[in-house]
C-alpha positions as CSV (number, residue, x, y, z in Angstrom):
1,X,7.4,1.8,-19.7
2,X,8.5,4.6,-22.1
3,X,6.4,7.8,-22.0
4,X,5.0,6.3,-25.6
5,X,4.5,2.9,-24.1
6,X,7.0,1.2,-26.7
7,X,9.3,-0.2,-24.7
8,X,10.2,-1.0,-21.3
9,X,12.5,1.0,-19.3
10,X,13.1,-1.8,-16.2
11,X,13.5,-5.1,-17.7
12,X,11.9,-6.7,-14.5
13,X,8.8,-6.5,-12.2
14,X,8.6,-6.3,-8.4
15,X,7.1,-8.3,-6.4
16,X,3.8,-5.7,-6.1
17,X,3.9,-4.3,-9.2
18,X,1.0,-6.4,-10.8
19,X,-1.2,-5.1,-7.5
20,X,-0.4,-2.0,-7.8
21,X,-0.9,-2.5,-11.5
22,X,-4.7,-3.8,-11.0
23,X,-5.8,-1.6,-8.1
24,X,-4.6,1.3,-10.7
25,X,-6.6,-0.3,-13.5
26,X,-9.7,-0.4,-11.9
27,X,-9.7,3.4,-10.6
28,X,-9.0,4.6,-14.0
29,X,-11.6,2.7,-15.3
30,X,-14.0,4.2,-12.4
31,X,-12.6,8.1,-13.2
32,X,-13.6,7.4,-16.8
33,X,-17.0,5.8,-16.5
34,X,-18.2,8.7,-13.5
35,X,-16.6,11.3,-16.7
36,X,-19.8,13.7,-16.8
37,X,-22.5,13.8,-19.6
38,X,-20.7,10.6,-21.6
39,X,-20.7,6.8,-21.7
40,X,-17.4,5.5,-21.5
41,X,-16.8,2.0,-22.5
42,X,-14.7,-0.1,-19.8
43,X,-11.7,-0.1,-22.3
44,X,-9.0,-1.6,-19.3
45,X,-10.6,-5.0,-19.5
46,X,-8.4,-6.8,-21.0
47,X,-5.4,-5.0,-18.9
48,X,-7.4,-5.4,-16.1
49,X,-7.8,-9.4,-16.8
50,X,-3.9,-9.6,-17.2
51,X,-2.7,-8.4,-13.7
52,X,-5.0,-10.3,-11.9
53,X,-4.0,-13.4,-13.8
54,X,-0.5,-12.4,-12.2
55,X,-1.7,-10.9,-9.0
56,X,-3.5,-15.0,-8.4
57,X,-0.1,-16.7,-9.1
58,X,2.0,-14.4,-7.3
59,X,2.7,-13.9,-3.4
60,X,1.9,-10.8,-1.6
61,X,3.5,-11.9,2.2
62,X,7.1,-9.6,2.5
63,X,9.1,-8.6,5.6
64,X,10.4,-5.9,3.5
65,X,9.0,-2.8,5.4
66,X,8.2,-0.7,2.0
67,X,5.9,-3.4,0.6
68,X,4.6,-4.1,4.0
69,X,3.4,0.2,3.7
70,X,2.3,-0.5,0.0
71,X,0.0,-4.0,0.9
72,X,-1.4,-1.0,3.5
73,X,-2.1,1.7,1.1
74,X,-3.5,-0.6,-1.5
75,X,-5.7,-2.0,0.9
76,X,-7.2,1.2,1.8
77,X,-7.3,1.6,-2.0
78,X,-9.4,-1.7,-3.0
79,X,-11.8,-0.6,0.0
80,X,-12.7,2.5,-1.8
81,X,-13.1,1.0,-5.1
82,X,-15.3,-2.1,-3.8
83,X,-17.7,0.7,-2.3
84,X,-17.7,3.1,-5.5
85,X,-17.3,0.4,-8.2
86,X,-17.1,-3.2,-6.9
87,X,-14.4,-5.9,-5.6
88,X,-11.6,-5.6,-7.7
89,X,-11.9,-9.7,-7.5
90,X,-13.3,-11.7,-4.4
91,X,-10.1,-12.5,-2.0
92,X,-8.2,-9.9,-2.5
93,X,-8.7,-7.2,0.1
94,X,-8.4,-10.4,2.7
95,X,-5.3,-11.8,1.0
96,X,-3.8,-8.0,1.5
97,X,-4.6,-7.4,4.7
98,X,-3.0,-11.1,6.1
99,X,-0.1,-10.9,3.4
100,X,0.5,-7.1,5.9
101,X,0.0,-8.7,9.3
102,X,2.0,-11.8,8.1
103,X,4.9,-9.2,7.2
104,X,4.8,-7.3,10.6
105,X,4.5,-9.9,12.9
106,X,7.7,-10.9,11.6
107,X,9.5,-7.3,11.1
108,X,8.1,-7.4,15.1
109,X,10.0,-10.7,15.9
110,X,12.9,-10.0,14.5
111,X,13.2,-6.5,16.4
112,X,13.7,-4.3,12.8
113,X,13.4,-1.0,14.5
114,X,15.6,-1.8,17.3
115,X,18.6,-1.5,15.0
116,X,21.1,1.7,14.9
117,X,20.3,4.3,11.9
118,X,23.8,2.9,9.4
119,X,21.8,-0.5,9.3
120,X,18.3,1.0,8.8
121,X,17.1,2.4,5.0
122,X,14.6,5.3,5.9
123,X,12.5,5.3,2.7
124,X,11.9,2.1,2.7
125,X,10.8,1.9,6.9
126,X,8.8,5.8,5.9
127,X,6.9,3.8,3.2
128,X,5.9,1.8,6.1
129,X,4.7,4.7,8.1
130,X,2.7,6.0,5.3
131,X,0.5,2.9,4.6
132,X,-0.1,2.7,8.6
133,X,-1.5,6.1,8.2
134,X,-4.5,4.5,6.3
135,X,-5.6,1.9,8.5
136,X,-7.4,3.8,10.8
137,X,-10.1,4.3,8.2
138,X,-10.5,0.6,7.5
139,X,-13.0,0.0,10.1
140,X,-15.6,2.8,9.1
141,X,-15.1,2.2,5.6
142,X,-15.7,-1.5,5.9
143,X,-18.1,-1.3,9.0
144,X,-20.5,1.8,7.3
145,X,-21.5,-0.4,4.7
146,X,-22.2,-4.4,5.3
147,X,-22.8,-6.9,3.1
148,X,-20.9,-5.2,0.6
149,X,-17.4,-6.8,1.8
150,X,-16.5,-10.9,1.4
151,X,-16.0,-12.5,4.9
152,X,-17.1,-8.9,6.6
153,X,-16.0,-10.2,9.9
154,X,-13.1,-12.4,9.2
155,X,-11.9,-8.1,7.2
156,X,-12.8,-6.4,10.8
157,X,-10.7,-9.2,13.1
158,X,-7.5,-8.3,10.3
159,X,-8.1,-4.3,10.8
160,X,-8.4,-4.4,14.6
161,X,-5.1,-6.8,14.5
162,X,-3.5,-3.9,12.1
163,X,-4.3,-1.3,14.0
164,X,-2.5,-2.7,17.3
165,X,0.8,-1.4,14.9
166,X,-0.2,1.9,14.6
167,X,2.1,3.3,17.2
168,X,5.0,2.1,14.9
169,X,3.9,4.6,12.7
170,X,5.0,7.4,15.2
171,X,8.1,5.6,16.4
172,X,9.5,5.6,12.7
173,X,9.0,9.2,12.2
174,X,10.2,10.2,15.8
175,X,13.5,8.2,14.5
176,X,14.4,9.7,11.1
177,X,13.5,13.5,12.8
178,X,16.0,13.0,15.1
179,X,19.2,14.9,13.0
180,X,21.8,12.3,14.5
181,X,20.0,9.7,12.7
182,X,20.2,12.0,9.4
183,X,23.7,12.0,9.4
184,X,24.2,8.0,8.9
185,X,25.6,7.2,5.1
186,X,22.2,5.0,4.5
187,X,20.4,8.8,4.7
188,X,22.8,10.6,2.9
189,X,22.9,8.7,-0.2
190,X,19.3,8.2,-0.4
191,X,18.9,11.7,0.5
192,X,16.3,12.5,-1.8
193,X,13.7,9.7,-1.8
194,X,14.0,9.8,2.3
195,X,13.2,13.4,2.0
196,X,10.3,12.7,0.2
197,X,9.3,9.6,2.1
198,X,9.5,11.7,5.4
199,X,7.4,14.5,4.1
200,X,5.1,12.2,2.9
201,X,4.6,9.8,6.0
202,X,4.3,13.4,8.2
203,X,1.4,14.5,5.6
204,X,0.0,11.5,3.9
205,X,-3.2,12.8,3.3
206,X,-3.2,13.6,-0.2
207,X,-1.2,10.3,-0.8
208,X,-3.4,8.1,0.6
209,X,-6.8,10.1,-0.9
210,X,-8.2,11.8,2.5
């Protein structure tokens, strides 16, 4: 949308969007009803109710290695908000996590990061790296506080599954550091959002909320 919200500036919606859309919902709402000294009225219900009427009637599986990082990072996200707040809706954190491992078992079997750097797109395979740096916490998060979490144990199986691709993580940023694989045409005309997306996957801290 336009900085004054009156019109659209992308006439179309990706496949995420609406999740992205909710999860951010939901932790505005939270940052405005912890606001010190007030009451704030939950005043994002009816946006809230909107994307996750989309996010029930829409897939979340993708091979695409950018949406496969941001399924990671909004996972990480709803598991924050179900402690401080409560489930964004009952499903969803499990419906993330599988939608993930569905999309990187098959990145896995069709041997994605075995290809030469002029077939590869960096910020897209960085925005992988970057939601892998978040699954480590899954387990504490989820394990330090049972009963709080649908299907607690069905959540841990997924996380211990997820973090078997954590060494991808390193293997992606190993390959865009390397400054033969920087001089490809894919890197130079995307220089700017794969400079970005490195920096970010080598410090995602402040990204991802640590």
């Amino acid at each position: 949308m336009s900085v004054d919200l009156t019109r659209p500036m992308v006439p179309s919606m990706g496949q995420h969007d609406p999740l992205d859309g909710l999860v951010t919902y939901h932790e505005l709402q939270l940052a405005a009803a912890r606001a010190p000294g007030q009451f704030i009225k939950p005043v994002l219900v009816q946006e809230i109710g909107d994307m996750t009427g989309i996010c029930r009637s829409t897939g979340l599986a993708t091979d695409d290695p950018l949406g496969i990082g941001g399924l990671l990072s909004d996972a990480l996200r709803i598991t924050r908000l179900t402690i401080l707040w409560n489930p964004v809706y009952p499903g969803l954190l499990e419906n993330v996590l599988d939608s993930a491992l569905r999309g990187l078992e098959a990145m896995n079997k069709a041997g994605s990061f075995s290809h030469p750097a002029r077939y590869r797109l960096a910020f897209r395979e960085l925005g992988l790296s970057t939601g892998l740096a978040g699954v480590g916490q899954l387990p504490g998060l989820i394990g330090e506080n049972p009963g709080l979490f649908e299907r607690e144990r069905y959540l841990q199986q997924q996380v211990q599954a997820l973090l078997e691709y954590v060494p991808l993580r390193e293997r992606i940023e190993q390959f865009w550091l390397d400054g033969h694989n920087r001089e490809t045409v894919n890197w130079t005309e995307h220089r700017a959002i794969n400079t970005v997306m490195l920096a970010t996957s080598l410090a995602p801290d402040t990204f991802l909320g640590v």
